[in-house]
C-alpha positions as CSV (number, residue, x, y, z in Angstrom):
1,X,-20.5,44.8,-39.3
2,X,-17.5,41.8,-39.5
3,X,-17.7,39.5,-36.9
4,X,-15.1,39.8,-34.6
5,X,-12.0,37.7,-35.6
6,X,-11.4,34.7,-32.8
7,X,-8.9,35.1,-30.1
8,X,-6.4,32.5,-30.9
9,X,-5.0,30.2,-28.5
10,X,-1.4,31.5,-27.8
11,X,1.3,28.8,-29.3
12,X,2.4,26.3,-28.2
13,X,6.7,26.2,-27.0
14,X,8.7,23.9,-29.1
15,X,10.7,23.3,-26.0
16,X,7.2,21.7,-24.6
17,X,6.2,20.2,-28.1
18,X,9.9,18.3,-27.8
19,X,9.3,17.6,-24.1
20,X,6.2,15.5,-25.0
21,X,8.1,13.7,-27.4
22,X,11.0,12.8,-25.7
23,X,8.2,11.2,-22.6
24,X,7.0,8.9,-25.3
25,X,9.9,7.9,-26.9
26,X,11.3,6.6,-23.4
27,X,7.9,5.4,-22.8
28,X,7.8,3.1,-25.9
29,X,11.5,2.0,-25.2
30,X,10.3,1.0,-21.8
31,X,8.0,-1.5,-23.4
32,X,9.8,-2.9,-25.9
33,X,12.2,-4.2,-23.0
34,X,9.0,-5.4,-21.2
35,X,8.4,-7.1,-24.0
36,X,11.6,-8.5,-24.5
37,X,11.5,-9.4,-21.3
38,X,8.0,-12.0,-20.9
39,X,9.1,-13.6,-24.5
40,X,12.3,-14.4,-22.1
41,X,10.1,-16.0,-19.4
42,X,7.9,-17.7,-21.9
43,X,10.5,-19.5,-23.4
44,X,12.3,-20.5,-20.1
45,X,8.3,-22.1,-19.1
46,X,7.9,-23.3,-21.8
47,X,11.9,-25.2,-21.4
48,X,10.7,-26.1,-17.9
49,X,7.1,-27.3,-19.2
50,X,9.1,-29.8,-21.4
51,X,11.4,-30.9,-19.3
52,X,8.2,-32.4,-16.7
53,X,6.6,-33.6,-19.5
54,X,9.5,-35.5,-20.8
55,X,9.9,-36.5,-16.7
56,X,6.4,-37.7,-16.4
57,X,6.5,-39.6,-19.7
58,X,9.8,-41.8,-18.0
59,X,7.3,-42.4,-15.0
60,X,4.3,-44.2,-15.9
61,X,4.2,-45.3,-12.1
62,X,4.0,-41.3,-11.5
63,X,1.8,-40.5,-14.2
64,X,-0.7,-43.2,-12.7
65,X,-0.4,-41.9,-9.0
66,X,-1.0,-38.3,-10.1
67,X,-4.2,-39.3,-11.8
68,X,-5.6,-40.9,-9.0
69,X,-5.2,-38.0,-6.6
70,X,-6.7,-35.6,-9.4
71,X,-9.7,-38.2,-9.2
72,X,-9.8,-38.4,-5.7
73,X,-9.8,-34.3,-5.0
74,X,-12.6,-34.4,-7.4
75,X,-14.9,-37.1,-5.1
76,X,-13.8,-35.3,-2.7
77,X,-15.1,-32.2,-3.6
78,X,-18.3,-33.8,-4.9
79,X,-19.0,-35.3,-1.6
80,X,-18.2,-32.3,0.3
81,X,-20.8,-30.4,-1.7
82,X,-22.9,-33.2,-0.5
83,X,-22.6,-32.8,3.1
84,X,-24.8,-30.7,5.3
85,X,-23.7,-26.5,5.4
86,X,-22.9,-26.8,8.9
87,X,-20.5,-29.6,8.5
88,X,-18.8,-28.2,5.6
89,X,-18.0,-25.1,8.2
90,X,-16.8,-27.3,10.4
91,X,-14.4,-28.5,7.7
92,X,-13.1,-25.5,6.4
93,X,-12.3,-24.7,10.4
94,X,-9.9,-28.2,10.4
95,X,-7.6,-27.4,7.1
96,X,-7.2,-24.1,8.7
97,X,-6.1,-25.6,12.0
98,X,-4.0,-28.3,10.3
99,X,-2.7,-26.2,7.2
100,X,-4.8,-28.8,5.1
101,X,-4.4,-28.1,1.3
102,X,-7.2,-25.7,0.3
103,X,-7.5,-23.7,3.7
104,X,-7.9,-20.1,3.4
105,X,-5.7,-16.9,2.8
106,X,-4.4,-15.2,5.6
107,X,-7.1,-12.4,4.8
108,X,-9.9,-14.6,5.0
109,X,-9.0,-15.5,8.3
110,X,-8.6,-12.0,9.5
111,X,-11.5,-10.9,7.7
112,X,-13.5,-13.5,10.1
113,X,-11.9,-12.2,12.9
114,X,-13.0,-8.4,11.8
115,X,-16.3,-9.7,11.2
116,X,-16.9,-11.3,14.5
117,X,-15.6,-8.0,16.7
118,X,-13.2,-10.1,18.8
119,X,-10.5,-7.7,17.7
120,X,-12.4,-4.7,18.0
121,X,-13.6,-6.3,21.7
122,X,-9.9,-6.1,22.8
123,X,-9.6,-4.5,26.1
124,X,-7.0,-6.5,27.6
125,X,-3.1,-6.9,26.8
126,X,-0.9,-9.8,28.4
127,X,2.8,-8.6,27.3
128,X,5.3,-11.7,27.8
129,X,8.9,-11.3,27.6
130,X,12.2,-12.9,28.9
131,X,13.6,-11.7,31.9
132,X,15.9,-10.1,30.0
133,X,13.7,-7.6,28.3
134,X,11.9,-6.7,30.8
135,X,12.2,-3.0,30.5
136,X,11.4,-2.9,26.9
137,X,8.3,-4.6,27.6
138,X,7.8,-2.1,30.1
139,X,8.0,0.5,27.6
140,X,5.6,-1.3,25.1
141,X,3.3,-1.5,27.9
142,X,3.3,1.8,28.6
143,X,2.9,3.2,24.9
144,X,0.0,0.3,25.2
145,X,-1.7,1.4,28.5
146,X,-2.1,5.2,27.0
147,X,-4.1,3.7,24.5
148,X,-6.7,2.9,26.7
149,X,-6.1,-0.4,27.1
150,X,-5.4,-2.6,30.2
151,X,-2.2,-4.1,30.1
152,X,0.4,-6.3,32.1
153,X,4.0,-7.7,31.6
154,X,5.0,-11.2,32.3
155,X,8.3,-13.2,32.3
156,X,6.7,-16.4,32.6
157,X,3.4,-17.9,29.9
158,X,0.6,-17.7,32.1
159,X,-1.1,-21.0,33.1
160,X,-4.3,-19.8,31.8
161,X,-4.6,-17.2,28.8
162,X,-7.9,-15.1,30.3
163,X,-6.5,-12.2,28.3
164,X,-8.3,-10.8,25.4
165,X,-5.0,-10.7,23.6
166,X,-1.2,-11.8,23.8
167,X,1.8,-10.0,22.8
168,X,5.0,-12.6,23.0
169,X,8.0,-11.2,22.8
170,X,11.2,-13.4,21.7
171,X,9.0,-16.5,21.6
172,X,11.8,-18.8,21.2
173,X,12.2,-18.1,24.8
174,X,8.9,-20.0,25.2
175,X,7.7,-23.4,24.5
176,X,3.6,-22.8,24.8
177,X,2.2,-20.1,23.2
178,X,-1.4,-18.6,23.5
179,X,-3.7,-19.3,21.2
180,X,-3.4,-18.3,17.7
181,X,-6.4,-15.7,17.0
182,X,-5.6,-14.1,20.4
183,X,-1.8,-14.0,20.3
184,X,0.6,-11.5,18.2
185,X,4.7,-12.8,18.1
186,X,7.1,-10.2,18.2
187,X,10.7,-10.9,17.0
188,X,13.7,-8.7,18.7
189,X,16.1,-10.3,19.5
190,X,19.2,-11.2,17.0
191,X,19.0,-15.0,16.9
192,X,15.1,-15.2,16.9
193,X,15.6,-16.9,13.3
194,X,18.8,-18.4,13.8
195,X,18.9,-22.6,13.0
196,X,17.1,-24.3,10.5
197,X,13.5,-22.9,9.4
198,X,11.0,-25.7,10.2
199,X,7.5,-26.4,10.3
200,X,6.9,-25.6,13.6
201,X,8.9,-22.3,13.2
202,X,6.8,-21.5,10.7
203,X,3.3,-23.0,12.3
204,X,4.2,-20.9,15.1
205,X,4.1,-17.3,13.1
206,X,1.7,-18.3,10.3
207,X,-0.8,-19.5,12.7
208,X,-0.8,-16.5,14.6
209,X,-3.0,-12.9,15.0
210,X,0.0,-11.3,13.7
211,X,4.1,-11.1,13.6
212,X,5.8,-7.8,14.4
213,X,9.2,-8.0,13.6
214,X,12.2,-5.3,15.0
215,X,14.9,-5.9,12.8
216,X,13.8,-4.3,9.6
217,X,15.8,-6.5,7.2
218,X,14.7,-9.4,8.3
219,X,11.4,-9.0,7.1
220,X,12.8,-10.3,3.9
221,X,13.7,-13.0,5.4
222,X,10.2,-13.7,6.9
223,X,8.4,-13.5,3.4
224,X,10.9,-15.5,1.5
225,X,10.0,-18.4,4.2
226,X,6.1,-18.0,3.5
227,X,4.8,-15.6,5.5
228,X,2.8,-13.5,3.9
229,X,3.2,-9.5,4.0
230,X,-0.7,-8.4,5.1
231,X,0.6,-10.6,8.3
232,X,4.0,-8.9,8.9
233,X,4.2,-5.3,10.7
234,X,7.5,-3.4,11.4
235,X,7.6,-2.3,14.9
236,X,11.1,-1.2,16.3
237,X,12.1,-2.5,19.7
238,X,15.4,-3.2,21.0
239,X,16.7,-5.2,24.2
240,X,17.9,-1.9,25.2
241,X,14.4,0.2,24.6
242,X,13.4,2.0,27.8
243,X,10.7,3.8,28.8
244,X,11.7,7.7,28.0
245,X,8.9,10.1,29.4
246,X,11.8,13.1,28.9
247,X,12.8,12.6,24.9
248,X,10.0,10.0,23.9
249,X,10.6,9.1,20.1
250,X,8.0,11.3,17.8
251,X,9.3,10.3,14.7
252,X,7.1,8.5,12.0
253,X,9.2,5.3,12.2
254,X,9.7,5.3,15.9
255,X,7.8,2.4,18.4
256,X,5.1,4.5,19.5
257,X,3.9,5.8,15.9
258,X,4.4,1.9,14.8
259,X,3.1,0.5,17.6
260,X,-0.3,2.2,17.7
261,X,0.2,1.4,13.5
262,X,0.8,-2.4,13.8
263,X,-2.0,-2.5,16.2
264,X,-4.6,-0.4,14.5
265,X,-3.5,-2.1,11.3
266,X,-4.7,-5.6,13.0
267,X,-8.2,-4.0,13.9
268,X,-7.4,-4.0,17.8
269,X,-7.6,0.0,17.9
270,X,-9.8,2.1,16.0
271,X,-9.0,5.1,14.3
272,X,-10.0,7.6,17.3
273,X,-7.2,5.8,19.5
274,X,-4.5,5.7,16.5
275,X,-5.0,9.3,16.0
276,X,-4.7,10.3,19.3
277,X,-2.0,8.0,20.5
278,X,-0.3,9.2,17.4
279,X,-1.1,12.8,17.6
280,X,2.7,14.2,18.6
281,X,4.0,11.9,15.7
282,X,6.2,14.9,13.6
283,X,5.1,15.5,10.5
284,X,6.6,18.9,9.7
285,X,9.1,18.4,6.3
286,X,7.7,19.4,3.1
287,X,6.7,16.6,1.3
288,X,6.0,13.2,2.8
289,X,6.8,9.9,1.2
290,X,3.8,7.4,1.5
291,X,5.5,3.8,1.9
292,X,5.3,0.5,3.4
293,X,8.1,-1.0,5.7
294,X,6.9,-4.4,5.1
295,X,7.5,-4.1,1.2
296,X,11.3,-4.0,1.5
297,X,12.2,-3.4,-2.4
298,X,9.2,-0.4,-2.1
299,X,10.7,0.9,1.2
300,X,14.4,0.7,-0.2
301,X,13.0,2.5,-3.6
302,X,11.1,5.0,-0.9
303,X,14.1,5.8,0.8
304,X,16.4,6.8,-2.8
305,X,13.5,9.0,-3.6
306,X,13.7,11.2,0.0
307,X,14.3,14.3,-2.0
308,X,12.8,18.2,-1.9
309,X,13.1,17.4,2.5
310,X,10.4,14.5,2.2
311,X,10.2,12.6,5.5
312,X,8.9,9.0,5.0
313,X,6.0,8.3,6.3
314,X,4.9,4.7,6.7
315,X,1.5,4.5,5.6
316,X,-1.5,2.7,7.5
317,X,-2.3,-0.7,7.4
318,X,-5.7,-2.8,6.4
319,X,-6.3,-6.8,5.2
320,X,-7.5,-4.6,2.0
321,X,-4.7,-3.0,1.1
322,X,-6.4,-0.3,-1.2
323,X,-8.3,0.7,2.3
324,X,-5.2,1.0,4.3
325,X,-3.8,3.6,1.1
326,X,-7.2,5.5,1.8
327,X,-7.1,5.6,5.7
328,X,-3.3,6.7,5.1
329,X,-4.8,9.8,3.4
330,X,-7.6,10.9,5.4
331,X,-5.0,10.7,8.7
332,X,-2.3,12.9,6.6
333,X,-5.0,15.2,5.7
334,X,-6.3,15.6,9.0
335,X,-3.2,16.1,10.2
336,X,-2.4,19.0,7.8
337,X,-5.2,21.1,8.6
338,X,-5.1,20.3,12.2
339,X,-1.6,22.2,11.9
340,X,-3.0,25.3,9.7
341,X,-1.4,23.8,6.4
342,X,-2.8,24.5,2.8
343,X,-1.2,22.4,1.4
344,X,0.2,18.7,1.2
345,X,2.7,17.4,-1.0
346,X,2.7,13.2,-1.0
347,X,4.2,10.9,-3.3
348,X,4.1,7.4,-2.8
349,X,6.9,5.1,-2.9
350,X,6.5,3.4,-6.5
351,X,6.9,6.7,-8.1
352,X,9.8,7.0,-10.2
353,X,11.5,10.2,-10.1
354,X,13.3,11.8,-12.8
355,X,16.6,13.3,-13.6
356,X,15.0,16.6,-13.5
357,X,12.7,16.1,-11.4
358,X,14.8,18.4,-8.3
359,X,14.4,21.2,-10.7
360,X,10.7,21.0,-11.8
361,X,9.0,20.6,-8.6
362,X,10.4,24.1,-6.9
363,X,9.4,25.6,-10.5
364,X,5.7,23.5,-10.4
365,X,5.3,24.9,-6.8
366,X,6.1,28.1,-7.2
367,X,3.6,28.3,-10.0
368,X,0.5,26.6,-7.9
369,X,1.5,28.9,-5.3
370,X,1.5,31.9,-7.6
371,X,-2.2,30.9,-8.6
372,X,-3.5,29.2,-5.4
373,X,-7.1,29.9,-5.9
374,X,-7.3,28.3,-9.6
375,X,-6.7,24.6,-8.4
376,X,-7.6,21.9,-5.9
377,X,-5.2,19.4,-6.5
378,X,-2.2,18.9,-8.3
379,X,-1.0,15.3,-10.1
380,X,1.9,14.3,-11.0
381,X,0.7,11.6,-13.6
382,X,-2.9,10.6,-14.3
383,X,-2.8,7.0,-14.1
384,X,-6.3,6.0,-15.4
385,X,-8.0,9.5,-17.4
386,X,-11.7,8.7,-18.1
387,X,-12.8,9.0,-21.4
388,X,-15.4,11.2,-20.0
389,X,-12.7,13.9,-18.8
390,X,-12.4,17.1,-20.2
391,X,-9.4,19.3,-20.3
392,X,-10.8,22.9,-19.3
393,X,-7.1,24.5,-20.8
394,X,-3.7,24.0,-21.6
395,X,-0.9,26.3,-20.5
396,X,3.0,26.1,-21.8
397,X,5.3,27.0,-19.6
398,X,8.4,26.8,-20.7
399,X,9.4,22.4,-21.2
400,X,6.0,21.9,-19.2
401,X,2.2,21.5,-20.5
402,X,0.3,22.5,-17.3
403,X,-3.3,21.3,-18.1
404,X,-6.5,21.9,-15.8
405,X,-9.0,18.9,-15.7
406,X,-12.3,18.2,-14.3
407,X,-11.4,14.8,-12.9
408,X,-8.6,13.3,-11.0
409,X,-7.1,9.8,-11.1
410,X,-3.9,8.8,-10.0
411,X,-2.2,9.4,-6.6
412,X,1.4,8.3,-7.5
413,X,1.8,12.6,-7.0
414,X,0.2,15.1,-5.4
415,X,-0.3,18.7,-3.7
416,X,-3.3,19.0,-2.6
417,X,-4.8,22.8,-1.9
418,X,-7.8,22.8,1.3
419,X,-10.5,22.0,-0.8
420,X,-8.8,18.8,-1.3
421,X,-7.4,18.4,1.8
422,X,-11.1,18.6,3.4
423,X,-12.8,16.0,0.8
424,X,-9.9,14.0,2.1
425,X,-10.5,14.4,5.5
426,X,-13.8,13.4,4.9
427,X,-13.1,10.3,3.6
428,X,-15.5,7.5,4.6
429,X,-15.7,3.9,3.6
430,X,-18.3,2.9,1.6
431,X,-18.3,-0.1,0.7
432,X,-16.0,-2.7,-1.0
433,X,-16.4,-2.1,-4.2
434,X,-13.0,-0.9,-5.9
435,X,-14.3,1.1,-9.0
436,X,-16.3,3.3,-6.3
437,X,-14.5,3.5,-2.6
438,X,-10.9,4.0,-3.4
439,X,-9.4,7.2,-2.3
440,X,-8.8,8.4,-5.9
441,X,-11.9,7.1,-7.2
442,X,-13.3,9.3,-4.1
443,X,-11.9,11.9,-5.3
444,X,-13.1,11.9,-9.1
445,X,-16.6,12.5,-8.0
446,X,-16.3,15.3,-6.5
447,X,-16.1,19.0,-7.7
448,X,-12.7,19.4,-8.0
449,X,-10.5,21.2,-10.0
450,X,-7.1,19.3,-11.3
451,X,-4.3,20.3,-13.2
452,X,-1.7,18.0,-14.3
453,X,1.4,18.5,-16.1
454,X,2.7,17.3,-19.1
455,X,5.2,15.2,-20.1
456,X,4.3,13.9,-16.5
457,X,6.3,15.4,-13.4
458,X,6.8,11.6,-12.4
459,X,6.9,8.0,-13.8
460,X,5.8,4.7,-12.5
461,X,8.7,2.0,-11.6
462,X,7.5,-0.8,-12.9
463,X,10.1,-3.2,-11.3
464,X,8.4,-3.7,-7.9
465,X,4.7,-5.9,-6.9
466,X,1.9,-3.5,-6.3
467,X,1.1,-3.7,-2.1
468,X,-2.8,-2.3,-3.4
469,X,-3.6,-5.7,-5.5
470,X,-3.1,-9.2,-4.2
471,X,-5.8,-12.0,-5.6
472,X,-4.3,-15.1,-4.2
473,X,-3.6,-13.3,-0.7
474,X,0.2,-14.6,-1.2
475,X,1.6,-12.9,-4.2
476,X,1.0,-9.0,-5.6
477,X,0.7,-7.8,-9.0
478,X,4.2,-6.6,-11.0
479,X,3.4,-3.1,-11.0
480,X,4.4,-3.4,-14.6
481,X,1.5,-4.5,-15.5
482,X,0.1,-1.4,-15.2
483,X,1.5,-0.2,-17.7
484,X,-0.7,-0.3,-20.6
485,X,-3.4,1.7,-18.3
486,X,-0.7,4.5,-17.4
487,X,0.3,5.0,-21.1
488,X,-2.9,4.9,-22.9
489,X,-3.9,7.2,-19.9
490,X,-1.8,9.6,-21.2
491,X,-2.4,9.1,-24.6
492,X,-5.8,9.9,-23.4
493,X,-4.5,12.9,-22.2
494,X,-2.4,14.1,-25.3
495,X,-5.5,13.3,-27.5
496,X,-7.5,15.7,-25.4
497,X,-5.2,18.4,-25.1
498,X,-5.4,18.1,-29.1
499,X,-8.9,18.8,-29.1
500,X,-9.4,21.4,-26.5
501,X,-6.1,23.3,-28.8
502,X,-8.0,22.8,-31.7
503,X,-11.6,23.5,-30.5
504,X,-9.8,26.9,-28.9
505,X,-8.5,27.7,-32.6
506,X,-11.5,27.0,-34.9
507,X,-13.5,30.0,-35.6
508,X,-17.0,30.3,-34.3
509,X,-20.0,29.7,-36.9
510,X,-21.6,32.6,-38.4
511,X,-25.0,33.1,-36.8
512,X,-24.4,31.2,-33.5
């Protein structure tokens, strides 16, 4: 009897075949003009490198003095290394109070703080405003008090600071301040900056717990003076805020959703209180936006891509950032299936969205809804496809390759079905390890079934700084260099589409 002939893999669409194409013809564009564009900022180094050397080699006198410090940071180094542990402590405790050369990150600090459970400790709030904004503070004091913590407003800097923590509003309005670990500024009012930025100014907000600043575009302002972001939390307030029982504000950008943020963000709240002092926040559009307020070329880029109804939703906040991306999941996906939803569509604020990208979601939809019990999760654009990953098939549909996967990486996109949304839920930290506890590196080990579409539904702007990857604790990572990852990711994913197309149409062996 003839074996039975082998059922052929339908064809694939030209239109999808010239689709795939066109993605990596704008992809290799894209870096050629990288390209073009670090040979630019080589040369112009390597103009300014020149230029000091040929300043340096005028000043002998210079040249001299420079080489002594070098040789004295080096003794002093040695002899530090020298000295007792318990005295180098006591060191590294000074530069940070003095903003000595050498003194931690931000991060470190806070990290400390974490560590020691003063934060978490926190069960008194001393709220100190101006006469003047008295009934604002009286509404932060309120939306404070309902998280369970003891709270009182004052006009005038108490003579002693008992409190566990201090929230100063307009602090210009105040010559002593509390001390630094215990005490968060908050800036309102117009002129809070106004006049030359100095080193007290700037003692004043970099030495502290934290800075919550109301005016949203002055946040700008804040960073290009120093401050660094993981210190800096949006929270709206107005001289003419009021305490509003009636029509409070439940929007995800309004005081009492950034409020319980900022202060969950700087480890005085847990999540239990966030969630519940957060739980009328509105989160009913469909699609949400995952952004930052404190990264303003992100949050301006967030806002252009508020398309398909997505609200914005600013995302939580951690001294890790990669944690804070994680908790920002796990409290959108509790959320979601505490309102009966099966699914979730996020997109965070770096993705780039396409020309056509209005028209391919409602198709994309459509089809996951049409098959709703065939997938988990949906992505946009595998960032980072293991080598290990296997495509399981590969469907044309029309300009589209809609491939399912056994692994997931990548949450510049996604809808995710309730399987997902529980393992999300779920989420707990384990660890600090970044190959293993991130929320998408959660979500690779774990049973679930991906599909992904090809060429991708969504890019990756590469003009902005990552808010995930910081080393120095002052400056992120272009998110341009992610590039090579993302594109050899999908070259990943191309070759593998190859093979499970060719695998599909080779005849089976006689005998087997």
């Amino acid at each position: 009897m003839n074996a039975p002939s082998p059922q052929m893999p339908p064809p694939l669409e030209p239109q999808a075949l010239r689709a795939a194409l066109r993605h990596f013809q704008d992809r290799l564009q894209a870096q050629e003009a990288q390209f073009a564009r670090l040979q630019r900022q080589i040369k112009k180094q390597a103009a300014e490198l020149a230029q000091c050397r040929e300043a340096l080699q005028r000043q002998p006198g210079a040249r001299s003095r420079l080489s002594d410090t070098l040789a004295l940071r080096h003794l002093a180094r040695a002899l530090r290394g020298l000295l007792p542990r318990r005295w180098r402590e006591t060191l590294a405790r000074m530069n940070v109070a003095t903003g000595a050369e050498g003194a931690p990150d931000y991060r470190v600090r806070v990290r400390a703080l974490r560590a020691s459970g003063q934060l978490a400790r926190t069960r008194s709030v001393a709220l100190v405003a101006p006469e003047s904004l008295h009934r604002a503070a009286t509404a932060a004091a309120q939306l404070i008090a309902a998280m369970g913590l003891r709270c009182t407003v004052h006009s005038t800097m108490p003579a002693a600071f008992t409190e566990d923590l201090y929230l100063v509003i307009s602090p210009r309005a105040f010559a002593e301040l509390p001390p630094p670990d215990r005490r968060i500024l908050w800036l309102v009012e117009s002129g809070e900056l106004a006049g030359e930025w100095n080193a007290s100014l700037h003692a004043r907000l970099a030495g502290s717990l934290a800075v919550f600043e109301a005016v949203l575009p002055r946040i700008a302002e804040l960073q290009a003076h120093g401050l660094v972001q993981h210190q800096i939390f949006h929270v709206p307030l107005t001289p003419f805020t009021a305490p509003n029982p009636v029509r409070p504000d439940r929007s995800p950008l309004g005081l009492p959703h950034m409020l319980a943020r900022a202060l969950h963000g700087c480890g005085v709240v847990d999540e239990a209180c966030f969630e519940a002092a957060t739980a009328e926040t509105r989160l009913d559009a469909p699609a949400l936006v995952l952004c930052l307020p404190e990264a303003p070329e992100r949050f301006a880029l967030a806002r252009e891509s508020q398309r398909h109804g997505a609200l914005l939703f600013p995302g939580l906040r951690h001294v890790e950032g990669w944690k804070g991306t994680a908790l920002s999941y796990r409290y959108l996906a509790r959320r979601a299936l505490a309102a009966g939803r099966e699914r979730l569509v996020i997109w965070e604020d770096d993705a780039r969205l396409p020309a056509d990208f209005d028209t391919r979601l409602p198709a994309l939809l459509a089809r996951l809804e049409a098959q709703a019990g065939d997938w988990d999760v949906f992505s946009g654009l595998i960032t980072d496809l293991s080598p290990q990953g296997e495509v399981k098939a590969v469907h044309a549909d029309g300009a589209n390759l809609l491939i399912e996967l056994d692994t997931v990486i990548g949450m510049v996109f996604g809808v995710y079905g309730p399987k997902a949304l529980n393992a999300l839920a779920g989420y707990r930290m384990a660890g600090d390890d970044v190959m293993k506890a991130t929320i998408d590196r959660y979500l690779e080990t774990l049973d679930l079934r991906c599909w992904t579409v090809f060429p991708p539904l969504v890019g990756h702007a590469d003009h902005v700084s990552s808010t995930l990857w910081d080393p120095t604790g002052s400056r992120f990572l272009s998110n341009e260099w992610l590039n090579p990852m993302i594109d050899g990711s999908q070259f990943r994913l191309l070759a593998k589409i190859a093979d499970r197309l060719e695998g599909a149409a080779r005849p089976p062996v006689d005998g087997r």
